[in-house]
C-alpha positions in Angstrom: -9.5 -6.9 5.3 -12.9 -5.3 4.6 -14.1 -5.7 8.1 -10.4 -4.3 9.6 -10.8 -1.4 7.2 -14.2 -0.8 8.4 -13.9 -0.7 11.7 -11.0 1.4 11.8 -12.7 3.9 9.5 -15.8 4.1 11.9 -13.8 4.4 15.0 -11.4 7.0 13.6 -14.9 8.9 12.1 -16.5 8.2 15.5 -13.7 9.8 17.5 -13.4 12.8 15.4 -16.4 13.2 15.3 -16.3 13.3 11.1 -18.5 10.9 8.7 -16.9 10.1 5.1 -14.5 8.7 3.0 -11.8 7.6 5.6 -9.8 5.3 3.3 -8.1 6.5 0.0 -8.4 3.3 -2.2 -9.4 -0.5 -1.5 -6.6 -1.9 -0.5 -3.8 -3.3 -2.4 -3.1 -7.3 -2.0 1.2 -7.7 -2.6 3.4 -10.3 -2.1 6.1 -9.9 -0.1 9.5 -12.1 0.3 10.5 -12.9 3.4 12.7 -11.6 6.1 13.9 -7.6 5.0 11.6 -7.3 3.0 9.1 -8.3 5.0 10.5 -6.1 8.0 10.3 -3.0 6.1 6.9 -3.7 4.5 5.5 -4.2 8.3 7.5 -1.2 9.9 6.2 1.2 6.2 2.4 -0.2 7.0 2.8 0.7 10.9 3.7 4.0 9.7 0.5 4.8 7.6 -1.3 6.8 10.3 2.0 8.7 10.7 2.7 9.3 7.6 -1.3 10.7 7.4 -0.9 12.9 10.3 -3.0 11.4 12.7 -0.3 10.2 15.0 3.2 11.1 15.9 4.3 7.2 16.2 2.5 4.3 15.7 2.2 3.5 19.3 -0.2 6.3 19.7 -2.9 4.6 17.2 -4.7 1.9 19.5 -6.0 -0.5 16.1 -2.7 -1.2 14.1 0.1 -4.2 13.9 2.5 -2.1 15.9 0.2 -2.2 18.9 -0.7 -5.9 18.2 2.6 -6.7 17.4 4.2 -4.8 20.8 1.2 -5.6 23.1 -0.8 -9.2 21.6 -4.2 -8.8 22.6 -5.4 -12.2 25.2 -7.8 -12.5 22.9 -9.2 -12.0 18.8 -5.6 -11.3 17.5 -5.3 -10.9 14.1 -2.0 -11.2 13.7 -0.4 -14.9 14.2 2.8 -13.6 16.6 5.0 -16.9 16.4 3.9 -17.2 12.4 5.1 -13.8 11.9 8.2 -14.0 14.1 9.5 -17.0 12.3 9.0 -15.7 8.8 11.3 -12.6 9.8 14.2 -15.0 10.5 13.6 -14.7 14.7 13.1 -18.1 16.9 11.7 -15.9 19.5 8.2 -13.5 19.5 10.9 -11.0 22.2 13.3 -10.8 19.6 11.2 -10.6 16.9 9.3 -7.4 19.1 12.5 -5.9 19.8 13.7 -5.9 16.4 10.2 -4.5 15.3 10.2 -1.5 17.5 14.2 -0.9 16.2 12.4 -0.8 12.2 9.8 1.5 13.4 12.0 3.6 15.3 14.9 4.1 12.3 12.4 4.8 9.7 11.0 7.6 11.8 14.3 9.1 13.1 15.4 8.9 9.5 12.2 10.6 8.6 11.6 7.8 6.2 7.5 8.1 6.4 7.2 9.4 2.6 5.0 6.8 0.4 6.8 4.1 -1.1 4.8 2.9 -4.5 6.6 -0.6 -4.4 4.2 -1.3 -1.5 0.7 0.4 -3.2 1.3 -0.1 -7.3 3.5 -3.6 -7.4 2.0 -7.1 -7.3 5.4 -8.6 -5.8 8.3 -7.2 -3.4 11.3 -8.5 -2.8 14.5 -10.4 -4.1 14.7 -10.8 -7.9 15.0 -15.0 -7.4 11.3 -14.5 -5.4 9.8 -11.7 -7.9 10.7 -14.0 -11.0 9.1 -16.9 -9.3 5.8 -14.8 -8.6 5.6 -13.5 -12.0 6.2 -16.9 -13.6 3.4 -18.7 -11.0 1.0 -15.5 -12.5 1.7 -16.6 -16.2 -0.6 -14.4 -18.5 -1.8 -12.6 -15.7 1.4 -11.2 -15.4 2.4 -10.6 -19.0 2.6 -7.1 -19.9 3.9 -6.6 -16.5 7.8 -6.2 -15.7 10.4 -6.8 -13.4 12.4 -3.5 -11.9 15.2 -2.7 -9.7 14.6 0.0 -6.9 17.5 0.4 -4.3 18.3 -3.0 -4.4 14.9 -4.1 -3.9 12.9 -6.0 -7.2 9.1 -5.6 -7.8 6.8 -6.2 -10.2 4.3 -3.9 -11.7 3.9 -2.5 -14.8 6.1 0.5 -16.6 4.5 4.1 -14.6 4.1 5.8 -18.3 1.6 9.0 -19.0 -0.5 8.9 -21.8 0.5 12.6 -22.4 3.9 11.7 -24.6 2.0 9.1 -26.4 -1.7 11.1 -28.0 -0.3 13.7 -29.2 -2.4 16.6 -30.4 -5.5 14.7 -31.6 -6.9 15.0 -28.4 -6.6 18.4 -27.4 -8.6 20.0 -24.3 -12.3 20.6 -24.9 -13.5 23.9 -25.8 -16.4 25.7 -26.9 -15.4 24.4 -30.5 -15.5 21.0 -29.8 -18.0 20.7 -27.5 -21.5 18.7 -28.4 -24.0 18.9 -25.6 -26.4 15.8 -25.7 -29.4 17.9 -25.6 -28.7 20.7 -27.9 -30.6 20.8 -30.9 -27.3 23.1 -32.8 -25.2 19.7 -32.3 -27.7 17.1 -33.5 -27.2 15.8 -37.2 -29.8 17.3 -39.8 -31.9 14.7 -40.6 
């Protein structure tokens, strides 16, 4: 991942002629049941340069898995075509690449290209039977860390509370009152 992530962010910085930050975060490892879910995870990753404004369609960005996917490079793929088609349900890589391309194209005329935080915040995505089994398989890693429902699809992560509700007025904003500065002599104990 580190070396895909690299060289996208050089070519993109290259092209632009920018240097930088390119990414936002490291990314995010999930896992992901098969079949649906795994169709709409691959179509909502295609759609990241889109949904960043750098492309109209993912076709238009030359290093993502919708290019690979549509178009598998002779050589150095990174994605395994006939792995991939057969754990979205497809005995064919030309049915699986059709079906692809219909994903990619519904999300987009549906204008479904908004950030989804099942797919950046949970540690499993997908039916409650495979969600359970991942969270059991974590054991304690996975312990203050819950099952939820969103449209019908289950991850897990853990409960998206603010501290805000919870401290309460002990920790108010600082202000001149409350401020020490480390080298002023007015703050430091008499001694």
């Amino acid at each position: 991942m580190q070396l895909i992530a690299g060289r996208t962010a050089q070519e993109y910085n290259r092209r632009k002629a920018r240097h930088g930050a390119f990414w936002e975060d490291r990314y995010h490892a999930t896992a992901v049941d098969i079949e649906e879910h795994l169709h709409h995870c691959l179509a909502y990753i295609d759609l990241n340069m889109v949904r960043a404004g750098v492309v109209r369609h993912p076709g238009d960005w030359a290093h993502n898995g919708y290019r690979e996917i549509q178009n598998p490079p002779k050589r150095y793929a990174i994605i395994d075509l006939r792995e991939l088609t057969a754990l979205s349900g497809f005995t064919e890589p030309a049915q699986f690449q059709q079906a692809h391309r219909e994903w990619v194209e519904e999300m987009l005329t549906r204008e479904l290209v908004t950030r989804e935080a099942k797919w950046s915040e949970a540690i499993a995505v997908g039916g409650l039977r495979f969600v359970e089994m991942v969270k059991s398989e974590l054991a304690s890693k996975a312990a203050h860390r819950e099952v939820i429902e969103l449209d019908g699809t289950y991850a897990l992560r853990e409960e998206g509370e603010s501290y805000g509700d919870k401290i309460g007025e002990e920790s108010e904003a600082l202000s001149f009152e409350n401020t020490r500065y480390w080298n002023d002599k007015r703050s430091m104990p008499a001694t």
